[in-house]
C-alpha positions in Angstrom: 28.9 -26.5 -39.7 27.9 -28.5 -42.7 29.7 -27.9 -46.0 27.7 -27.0 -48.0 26.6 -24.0 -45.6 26.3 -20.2 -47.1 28.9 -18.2 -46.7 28.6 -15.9 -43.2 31.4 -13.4 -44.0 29.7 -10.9 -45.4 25.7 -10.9 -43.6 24.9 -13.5 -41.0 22.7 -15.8 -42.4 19.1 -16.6 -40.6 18.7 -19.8 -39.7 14.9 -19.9 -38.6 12.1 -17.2 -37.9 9.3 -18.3 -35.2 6.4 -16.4 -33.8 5.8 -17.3 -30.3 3.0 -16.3 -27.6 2.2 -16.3 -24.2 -0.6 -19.2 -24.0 -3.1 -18.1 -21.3 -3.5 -21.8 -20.2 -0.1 -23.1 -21.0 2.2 -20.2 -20.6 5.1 -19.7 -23.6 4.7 -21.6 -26.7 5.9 -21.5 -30.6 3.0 -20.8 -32.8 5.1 -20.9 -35.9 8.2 -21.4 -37.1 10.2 -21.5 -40.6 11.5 -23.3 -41.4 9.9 -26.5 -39.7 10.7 -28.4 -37.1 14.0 -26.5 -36.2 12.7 -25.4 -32.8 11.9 -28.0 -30.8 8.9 -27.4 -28.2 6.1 -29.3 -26.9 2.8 -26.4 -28.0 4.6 -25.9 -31.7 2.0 -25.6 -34.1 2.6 -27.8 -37.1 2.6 -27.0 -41.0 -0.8 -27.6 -42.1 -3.3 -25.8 -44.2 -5.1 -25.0 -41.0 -4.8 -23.2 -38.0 -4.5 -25.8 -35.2 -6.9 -26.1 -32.8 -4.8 -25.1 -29.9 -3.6 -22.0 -31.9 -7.4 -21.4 -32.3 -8.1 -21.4 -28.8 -5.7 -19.6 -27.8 -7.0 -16.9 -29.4 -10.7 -17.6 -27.8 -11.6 -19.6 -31.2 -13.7 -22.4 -31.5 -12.1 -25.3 -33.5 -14.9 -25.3 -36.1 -14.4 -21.8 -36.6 -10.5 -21.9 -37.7 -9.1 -20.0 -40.8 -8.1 -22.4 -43.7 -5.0 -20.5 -44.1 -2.4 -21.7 -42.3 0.1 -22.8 -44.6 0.2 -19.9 -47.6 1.8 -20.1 -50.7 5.4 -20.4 -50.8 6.1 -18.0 -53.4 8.4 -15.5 -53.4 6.4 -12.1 -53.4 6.8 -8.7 -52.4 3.1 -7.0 -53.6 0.9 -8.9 -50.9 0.9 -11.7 -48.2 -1.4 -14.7 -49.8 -4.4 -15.2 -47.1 -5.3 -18.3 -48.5 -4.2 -21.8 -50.2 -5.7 -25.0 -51.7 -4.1 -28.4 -50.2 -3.1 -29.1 -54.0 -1.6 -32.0 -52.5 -3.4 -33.9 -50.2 -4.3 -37.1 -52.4 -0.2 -37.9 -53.2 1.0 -41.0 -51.4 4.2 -39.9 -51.9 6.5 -40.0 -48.7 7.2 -36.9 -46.6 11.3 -36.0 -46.5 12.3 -36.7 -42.3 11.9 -34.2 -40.4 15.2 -31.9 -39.3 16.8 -32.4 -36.6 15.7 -29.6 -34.3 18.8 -26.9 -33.5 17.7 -26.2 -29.6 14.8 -26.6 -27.1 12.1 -24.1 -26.9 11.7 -24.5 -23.6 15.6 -23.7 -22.6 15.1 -20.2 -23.7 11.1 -19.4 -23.2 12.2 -16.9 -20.4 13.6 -14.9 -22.3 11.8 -15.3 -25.7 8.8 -14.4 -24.0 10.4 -13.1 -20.9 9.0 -10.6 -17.5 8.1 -7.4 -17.8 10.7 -5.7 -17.0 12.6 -7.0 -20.1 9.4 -6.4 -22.6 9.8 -4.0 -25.7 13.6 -3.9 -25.7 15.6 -6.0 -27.5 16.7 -9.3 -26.2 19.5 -11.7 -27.6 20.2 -15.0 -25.9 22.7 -18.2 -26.8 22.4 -21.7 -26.8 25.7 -23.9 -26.7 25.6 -23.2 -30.9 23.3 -20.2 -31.8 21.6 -17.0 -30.9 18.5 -15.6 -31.1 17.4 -12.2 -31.1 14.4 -10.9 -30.6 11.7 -8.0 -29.3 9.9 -9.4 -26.8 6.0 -7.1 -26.6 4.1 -6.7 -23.7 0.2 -4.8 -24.7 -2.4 -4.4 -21.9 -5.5 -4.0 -22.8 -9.2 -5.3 -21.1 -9.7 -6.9 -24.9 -7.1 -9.8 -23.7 -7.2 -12.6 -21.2 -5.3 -11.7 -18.4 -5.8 -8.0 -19.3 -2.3 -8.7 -21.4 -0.6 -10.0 -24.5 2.5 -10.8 -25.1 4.3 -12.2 -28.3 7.8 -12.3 -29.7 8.9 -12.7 -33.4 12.5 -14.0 -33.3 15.5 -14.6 -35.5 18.1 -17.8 -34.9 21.7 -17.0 -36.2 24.9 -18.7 -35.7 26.3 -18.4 -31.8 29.7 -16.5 -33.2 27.2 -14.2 -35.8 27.9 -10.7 -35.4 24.1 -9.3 -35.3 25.1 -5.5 -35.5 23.0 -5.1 -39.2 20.4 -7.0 -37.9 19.2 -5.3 -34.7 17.7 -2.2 -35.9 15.6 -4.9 -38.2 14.4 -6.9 -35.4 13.6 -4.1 -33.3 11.4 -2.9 -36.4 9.5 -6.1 -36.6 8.5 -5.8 -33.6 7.2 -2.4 -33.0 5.4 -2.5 -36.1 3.3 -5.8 -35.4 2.8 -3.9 -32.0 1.0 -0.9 -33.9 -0.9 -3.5 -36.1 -2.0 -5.2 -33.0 -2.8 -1.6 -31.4 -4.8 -0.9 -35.0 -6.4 -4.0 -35.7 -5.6 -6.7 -33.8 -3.1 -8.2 -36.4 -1.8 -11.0 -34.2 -4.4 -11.6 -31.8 -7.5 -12.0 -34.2 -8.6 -15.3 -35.6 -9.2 -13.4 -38.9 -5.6 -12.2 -39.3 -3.6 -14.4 -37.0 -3.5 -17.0 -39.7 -1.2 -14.8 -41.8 1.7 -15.2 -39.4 2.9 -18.0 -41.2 3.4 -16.4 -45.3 5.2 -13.7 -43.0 7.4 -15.9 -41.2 7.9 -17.6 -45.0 8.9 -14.0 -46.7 11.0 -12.6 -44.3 13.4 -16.0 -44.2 13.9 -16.0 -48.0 13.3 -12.1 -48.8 16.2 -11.2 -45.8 18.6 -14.1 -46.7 18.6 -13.6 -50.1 18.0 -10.3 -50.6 18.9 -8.3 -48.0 15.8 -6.4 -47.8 11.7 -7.1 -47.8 8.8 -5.4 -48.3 5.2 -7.0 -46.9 2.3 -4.8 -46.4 0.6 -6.2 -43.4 -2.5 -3.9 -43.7 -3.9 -1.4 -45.9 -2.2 0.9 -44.2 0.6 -0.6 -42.8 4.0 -2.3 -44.9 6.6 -3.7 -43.5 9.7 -2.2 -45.1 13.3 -3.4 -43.9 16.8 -3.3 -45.6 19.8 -4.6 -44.2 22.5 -2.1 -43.9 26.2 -4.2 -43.7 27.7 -3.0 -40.1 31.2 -1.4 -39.9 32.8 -1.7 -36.6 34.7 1.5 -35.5 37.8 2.0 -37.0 41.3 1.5 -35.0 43.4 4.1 -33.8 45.1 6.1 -36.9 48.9 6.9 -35.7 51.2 8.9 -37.4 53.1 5.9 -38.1 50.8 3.9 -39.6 50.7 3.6 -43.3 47.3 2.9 -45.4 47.6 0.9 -48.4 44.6 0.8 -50.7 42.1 -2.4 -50.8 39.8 -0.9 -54.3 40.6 1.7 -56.6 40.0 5.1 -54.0 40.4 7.3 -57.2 37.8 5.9 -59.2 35.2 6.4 -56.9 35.7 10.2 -56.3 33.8 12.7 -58.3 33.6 16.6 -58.3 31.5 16.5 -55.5 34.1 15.0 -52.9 35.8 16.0 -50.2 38.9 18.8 -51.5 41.0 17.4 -48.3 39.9 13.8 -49.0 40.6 13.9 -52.8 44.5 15.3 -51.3 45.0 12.8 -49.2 43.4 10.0 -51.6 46.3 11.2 -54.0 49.1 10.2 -51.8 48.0 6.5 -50.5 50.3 4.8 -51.9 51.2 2.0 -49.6 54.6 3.1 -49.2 53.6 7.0 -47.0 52.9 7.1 -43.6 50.1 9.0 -42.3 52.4 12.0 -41.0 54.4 11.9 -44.2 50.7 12.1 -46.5 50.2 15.1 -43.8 53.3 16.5 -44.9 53.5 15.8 -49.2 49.8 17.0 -49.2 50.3 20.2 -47.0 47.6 19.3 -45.2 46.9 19.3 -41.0 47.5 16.2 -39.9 44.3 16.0 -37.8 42.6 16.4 -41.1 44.3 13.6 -42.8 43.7 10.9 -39.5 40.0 11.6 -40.4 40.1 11.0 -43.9 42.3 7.7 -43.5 39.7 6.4 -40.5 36.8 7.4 -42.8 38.5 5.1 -45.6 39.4 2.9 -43.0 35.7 2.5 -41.6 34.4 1.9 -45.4 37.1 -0.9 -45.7 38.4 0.7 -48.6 41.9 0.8 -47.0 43.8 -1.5 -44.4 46.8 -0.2 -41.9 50.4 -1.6 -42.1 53.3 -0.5 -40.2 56.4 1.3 -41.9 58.7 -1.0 -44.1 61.9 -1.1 -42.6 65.1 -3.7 -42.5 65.0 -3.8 -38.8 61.3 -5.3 -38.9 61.0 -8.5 -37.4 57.9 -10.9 -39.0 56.6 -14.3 -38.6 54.1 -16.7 -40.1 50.5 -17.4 -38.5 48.9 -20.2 -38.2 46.6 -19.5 -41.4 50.0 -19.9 -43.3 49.2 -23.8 -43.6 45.4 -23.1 -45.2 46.4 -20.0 -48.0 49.7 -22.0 -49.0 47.1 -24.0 -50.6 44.8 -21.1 -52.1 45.1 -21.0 -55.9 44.3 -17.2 -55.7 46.9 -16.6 -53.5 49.6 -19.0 -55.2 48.6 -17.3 -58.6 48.7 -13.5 -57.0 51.5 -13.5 -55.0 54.2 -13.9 -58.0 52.5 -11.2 -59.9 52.7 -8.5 -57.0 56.1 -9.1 -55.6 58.4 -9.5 -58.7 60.1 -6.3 -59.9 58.6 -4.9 -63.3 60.6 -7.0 -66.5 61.4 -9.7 -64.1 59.9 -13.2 -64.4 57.8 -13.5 -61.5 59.3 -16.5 -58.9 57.4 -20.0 -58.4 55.6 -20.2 -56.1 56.8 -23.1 -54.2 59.8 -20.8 -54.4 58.1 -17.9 -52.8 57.1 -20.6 -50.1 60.2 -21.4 -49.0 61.2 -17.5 -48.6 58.5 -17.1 -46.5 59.1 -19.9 -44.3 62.5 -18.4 -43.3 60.6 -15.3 -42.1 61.4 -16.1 -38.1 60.9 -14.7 -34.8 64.0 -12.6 -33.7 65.4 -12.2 -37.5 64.8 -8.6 -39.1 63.8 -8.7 -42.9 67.5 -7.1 -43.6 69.3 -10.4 -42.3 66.5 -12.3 -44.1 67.3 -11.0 -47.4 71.5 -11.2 -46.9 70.2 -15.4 -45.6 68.2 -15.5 -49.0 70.4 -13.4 -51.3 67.5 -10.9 -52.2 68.8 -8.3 -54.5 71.3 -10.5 -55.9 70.5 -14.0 -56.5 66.5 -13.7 -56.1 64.5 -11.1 -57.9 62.1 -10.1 -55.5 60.5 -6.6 -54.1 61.4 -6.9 -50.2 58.6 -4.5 -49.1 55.9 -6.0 -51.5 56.6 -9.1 -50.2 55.8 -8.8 -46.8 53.1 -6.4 -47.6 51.5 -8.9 -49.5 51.9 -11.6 -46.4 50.2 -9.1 -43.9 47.5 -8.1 -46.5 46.7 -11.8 -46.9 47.2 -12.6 -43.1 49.3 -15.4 -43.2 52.3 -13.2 -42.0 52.2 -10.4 -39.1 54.8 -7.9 -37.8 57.1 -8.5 -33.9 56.4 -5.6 -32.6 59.3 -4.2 -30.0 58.6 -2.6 -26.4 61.9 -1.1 -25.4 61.4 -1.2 -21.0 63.8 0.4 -18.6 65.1 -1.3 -15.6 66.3 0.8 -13.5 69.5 -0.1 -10.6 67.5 1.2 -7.9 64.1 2.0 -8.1 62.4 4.7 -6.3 60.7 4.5 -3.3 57.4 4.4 -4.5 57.8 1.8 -7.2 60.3 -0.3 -5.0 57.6 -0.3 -2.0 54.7 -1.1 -4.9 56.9 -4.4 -6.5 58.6 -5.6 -3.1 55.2 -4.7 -1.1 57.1 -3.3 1.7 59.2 0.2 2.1 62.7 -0.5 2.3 64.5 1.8 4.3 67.2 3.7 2.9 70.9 2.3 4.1 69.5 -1.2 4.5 70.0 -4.6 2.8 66.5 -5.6 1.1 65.6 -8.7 -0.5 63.7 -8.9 -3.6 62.2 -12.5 -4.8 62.8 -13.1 -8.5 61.6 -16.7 -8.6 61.2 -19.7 -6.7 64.0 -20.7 -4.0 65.7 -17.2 -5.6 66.7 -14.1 -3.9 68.3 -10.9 -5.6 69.9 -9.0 -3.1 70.9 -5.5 -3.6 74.7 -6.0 -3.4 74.5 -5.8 -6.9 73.3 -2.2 -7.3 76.2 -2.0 -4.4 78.8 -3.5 -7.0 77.7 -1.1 -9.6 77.9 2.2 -8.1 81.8 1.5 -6.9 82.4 0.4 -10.8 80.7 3.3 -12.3 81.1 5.6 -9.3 77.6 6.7 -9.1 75.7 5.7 -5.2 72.6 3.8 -5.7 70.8 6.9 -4.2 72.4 8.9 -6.4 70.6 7.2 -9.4 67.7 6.5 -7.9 67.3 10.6 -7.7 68.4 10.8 -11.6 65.4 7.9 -12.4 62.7 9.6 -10.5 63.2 13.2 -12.0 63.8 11.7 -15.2 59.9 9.9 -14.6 58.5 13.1 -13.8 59.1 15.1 -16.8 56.1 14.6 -19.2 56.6 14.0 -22.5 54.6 14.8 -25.9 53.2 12.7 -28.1 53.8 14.4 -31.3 56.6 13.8 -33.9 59.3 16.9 -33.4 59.5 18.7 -37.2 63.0 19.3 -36.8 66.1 17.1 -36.9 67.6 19.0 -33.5 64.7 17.0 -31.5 64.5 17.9 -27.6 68.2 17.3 -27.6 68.9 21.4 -28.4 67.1 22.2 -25.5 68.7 19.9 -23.0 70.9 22.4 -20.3 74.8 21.8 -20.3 74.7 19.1 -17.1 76.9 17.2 -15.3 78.2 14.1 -17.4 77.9 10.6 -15.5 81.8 10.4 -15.7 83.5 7.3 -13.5 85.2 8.2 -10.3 84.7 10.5 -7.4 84.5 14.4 -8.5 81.5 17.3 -8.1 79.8 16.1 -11.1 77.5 14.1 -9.2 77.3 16.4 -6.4 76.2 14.9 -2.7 73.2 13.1 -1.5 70.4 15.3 -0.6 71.5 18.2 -3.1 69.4 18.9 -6.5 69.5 15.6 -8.6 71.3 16.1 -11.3 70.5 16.1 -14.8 71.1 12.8 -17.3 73.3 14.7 -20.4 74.8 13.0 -23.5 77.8 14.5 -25.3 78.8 13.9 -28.5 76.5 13.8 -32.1 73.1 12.9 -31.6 72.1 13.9 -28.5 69.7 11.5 -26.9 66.1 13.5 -25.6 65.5 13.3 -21.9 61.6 12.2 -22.6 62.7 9.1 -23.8 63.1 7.5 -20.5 60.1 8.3 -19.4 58.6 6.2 -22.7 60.7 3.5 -22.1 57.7 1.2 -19.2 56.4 -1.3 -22.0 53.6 0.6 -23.7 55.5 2.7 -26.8 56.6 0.4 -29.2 59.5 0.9 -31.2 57.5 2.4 -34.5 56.3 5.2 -31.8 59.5 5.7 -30.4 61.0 6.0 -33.8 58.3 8.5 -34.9 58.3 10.8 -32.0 61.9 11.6 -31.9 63.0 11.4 -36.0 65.6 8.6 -35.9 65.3 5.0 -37.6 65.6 2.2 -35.6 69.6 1.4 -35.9 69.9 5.5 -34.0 67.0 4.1 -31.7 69.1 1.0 -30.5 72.0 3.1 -30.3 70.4 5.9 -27.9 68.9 2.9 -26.3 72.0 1.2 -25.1 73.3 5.1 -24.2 70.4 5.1 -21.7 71.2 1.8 -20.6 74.7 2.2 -19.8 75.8 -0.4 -22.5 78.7 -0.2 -25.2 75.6 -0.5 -27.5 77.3 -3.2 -30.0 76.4 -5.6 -32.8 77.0 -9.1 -31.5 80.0 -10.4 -31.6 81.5 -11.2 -35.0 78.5 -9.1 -36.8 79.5 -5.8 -38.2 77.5 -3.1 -38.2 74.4 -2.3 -40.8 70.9 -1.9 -41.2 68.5 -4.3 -39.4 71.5 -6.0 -37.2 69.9 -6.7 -33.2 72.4 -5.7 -31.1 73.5 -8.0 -28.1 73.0 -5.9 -25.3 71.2 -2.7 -24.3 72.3 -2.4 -20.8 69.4 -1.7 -18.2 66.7 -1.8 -21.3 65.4 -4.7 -21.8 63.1 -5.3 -25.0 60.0 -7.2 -25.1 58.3 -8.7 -27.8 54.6 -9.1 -29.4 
């Protein structure tokens, strides 16, 4: 796009109007167009003071008999449509500007500008390789006509990625309400009125791009009244876990007539409060308060960020390169991140502590790397914040996924795409010229004492117990109502009982239990902020219950020592994936 092109962020801006018409004799032309020359087509009628001949007889006009009004005043106006002009200038010898160079051929698109009927008084929106056009295509029969039919479309050209939500309902209005002027008094169609196309092509270009709204009367008892209406896309899914941080002042714009629950939950956005913890500090349901935060949320008063934590993993995008650069955000970010009575950090400083923000490091070994808190003065949380408010930085999100020894016969005949039988030696590809036999699973069950059969029982009741979605209130979890079971001990004994008998049950000893729902959550879809929010735990208890279910020691890498935010090395049968 050229530089010096408006700004689309907010409204998509128009980039031409044109009125075209189903020629009886020539089939789908442009009668007009604003501005000129941007629509290329063979029957386009140019910008003259005069209706064209071939407008004129299209409309069963003689030549002589054309309206001198072609071209109206170009004045911005919003009390008439001028029906006439003077060709002021018709004895300058100065030299016409070039013509533009037109965005897309007329006839590329004249099937479904002015398409069949089956697509006639509906709204219609077609691309070319760079724009779209949207428009209500009309179809009128009447005996008055030629061909016992009229049809005409009055379209709108916008950029190809333009998000034309605010600007349906307009076009659909234009065009039913030239349809009832035809149906009144032949608006379009007459050689009388038809010449007025043109003024309304002109106002509604400039009136809708630079005002957002237009009025035109078209007849005395007609005006054409539009107003664009910016168009919020619906809101995203409000979790518990999610925290709203404020993009205006919320307060400020409540008075005594709002919302009692919204002015509650207004109070305790704070940036810092997750939705289920507003729920709580406001005493308020929590349904109640996912409302109010999507109705700020659709308003784009508010934004969602995940909860601040040392075990949060971050990384730069690739707008990092374009807002390193941005004198607003150089001159903000030192401001909003430095603790109160401390001199805020250069930014070329800041810059650097950003670029150490890397896949697979959590924010707590981050800030030991950088010294934060010691060396640096520098508000962890408002840091980041900042970075994913700006969207140069974004949050790793973790999907903890079991892998079971052996897997149930269902699943194992749905990945190997065969049943196996039970007692025999199967095969399972796991890459090219690779085969992973079961001899493993085999090698397992002597160490740990526990038959493959055995565990695939304990998997597939485990999978059948549903779980629930919401966050337990107290700190006992599920865990308190887990029955005393059988403990996975090594070696042979009646803990595990024999095959065939009732499966037994998976049971942790020791403090913090671990709940028997969280196998079933552990297939890739709950990320850790989910898991961590249904069950009460931070993330360190997470990775520790994780390795539990696992079957591994659970254990900082080696030559770490414990702490917040450390990764541990292994996790046994779970496996953790990354976005």
């Amino acid at each position: 796009m050229p530089p010096n092109e408006p700004d689309e962020s907010f409204l998509p801006r128009i980039h031409a109007v044109f009125y075209a018409v189903f020629d009886p004799s020539k089939g789908p032309k442009v009668a007009y167009q604003v501005p000129e020359g941007l629509v290329s087509s063979r029957y386009a009628v140019p910008a003259t003071p005069t209706v064209s001949p071939t407008t004129a007889a299209g409309f069963g006009l003689a030549p002589s008999q054309s309206h001198p009004a072609a071209a109206a005043s170009h004045s911005h106006s919003h009390s008439h449509v001028p029906a006439s002009h003077s060709n002021s200038h018709s004895g300058s010898t100065a030299r016409a500007p070039p013509p533009p160079a037109p965005l897309f051929e007329f006839n590329d698109i004249s099937e479904f500008v002015i398409p069949k009927t089956a697509l006639c008084n509906r709204l219609v929106i077609c691309t070319t390789p760079q724009h779209k056009i949207a428009g209500f295509p009309v179809l009128l029969e009447s005996a008055k006509y030629p061909r016992n039919e009229f049809r005409f479309n009055l379209a709108f050209v916008f950029r190809r990625n333009a998000d034309l939500g605010c600007y349906e309902p307009i076009v659909r209005k234009v065009g039913r309400v030239l349809s009832e002027c035809e149906q009144d008094s032949s608006f379009l169609s007459s050689p009388l009125t038809a010449a007025r196309i043109y003024p309304l092509l002109e106002q509604l270009y400039e009136d809708l791009n630079s005002y957002s709204e237009s009025s035109i009367p078209l007849t005395p008892h007609t005006t054409l009244d539009l107003k664009i209406f910016p168009f919020y896309p619906n809101p995203e899914p409000v979790r518990d876990w999610h925290v709203p941080v404020a993009l205006v002042d919320i307060r400020s714009k409540l008075d005594g007539s709002s919302d009692v629950t919204m002015s509650r939950v207004v109070h305790w956005v704070d940036g810092v409060r997750c939705v289920g913890r507003i729920a709580e500090e406001a005493d308020v349901d929590l349904d109640w308060v996912r409302g109010c935060v999507e109705h700020l949320l659709y308003y784009q008063h508010i934004m969602l960020l995940d909860l601040f934590a040392p075990s949060n993993i971050y990384m730069l995008t690739p707008a990092f390169k374009y807002l390193a650069m941005d004198p607003i955000v150089s001159s903000e970010c030192p401001l909003y991140v430095t603790p109160p009575a401390k001199p805020p950090l250069p930014w070329h400083t800041l810059l650097r502590l950003y670029i150490r923000l890397k896949p697979g490091k959590t924010v707590a070994g981050w800030a030991d790397e950088c010294g934060i808190g010691d060396d640096v003065a520098l508000d962890a949380r408002r840091f980041v914040t900042f970075g994913v408010i700006k969207g140069f930085l974004r949050r790793v999100e973790r999907y903890p996924v079991y892998v079971p020894v052996a897997l149930p016969e269902a699943l194992d005949g749905d990945m190997d795409g065969e049943q196996t039988p039970a007692g025999t030696r199967s095969r399972t590809p796991t890459g090219p010229g690779r085969e992973r036999s079961n001899t493993t699973h085999s090698t397992l069950s002597r160490r740990s004492g526990v038959t493959a059969a055995q565990k695939s029982n304990l998997t597939r009741q485990l999978l059948a117990r549903p779980y629930s979605h919401s966050r337990p209130r107290s700190n006992s979890l599920v865990a308190a109502s887990l029955k005393p079971a059988r403990s996975l001990s090594p070696g042979p004994g009646p803990g595990l009982g024999s095959a065939g008998s009732t499966p037994p049950q998976l049971a942790f000893h020791g403090p913090g239990e671990v709940p028997t729902e969280l196998l079933q959550m552990l297939d890739g879809t709950h990320s850790g902020d989910e898991l961590c929010w249904t069950f009460g735990v931070a993330w360190e208890d997470m990775e520790a219950w994780l390795a539990r279910v696992g079957g591994a020691s659970g254990g900082p890498r080696e030559g770490e020592e414990p702490g917040p935010g450390k990764v541990r090395a292994d996790l046994g049968r779970v496996r953790i994936v990354f976005r």
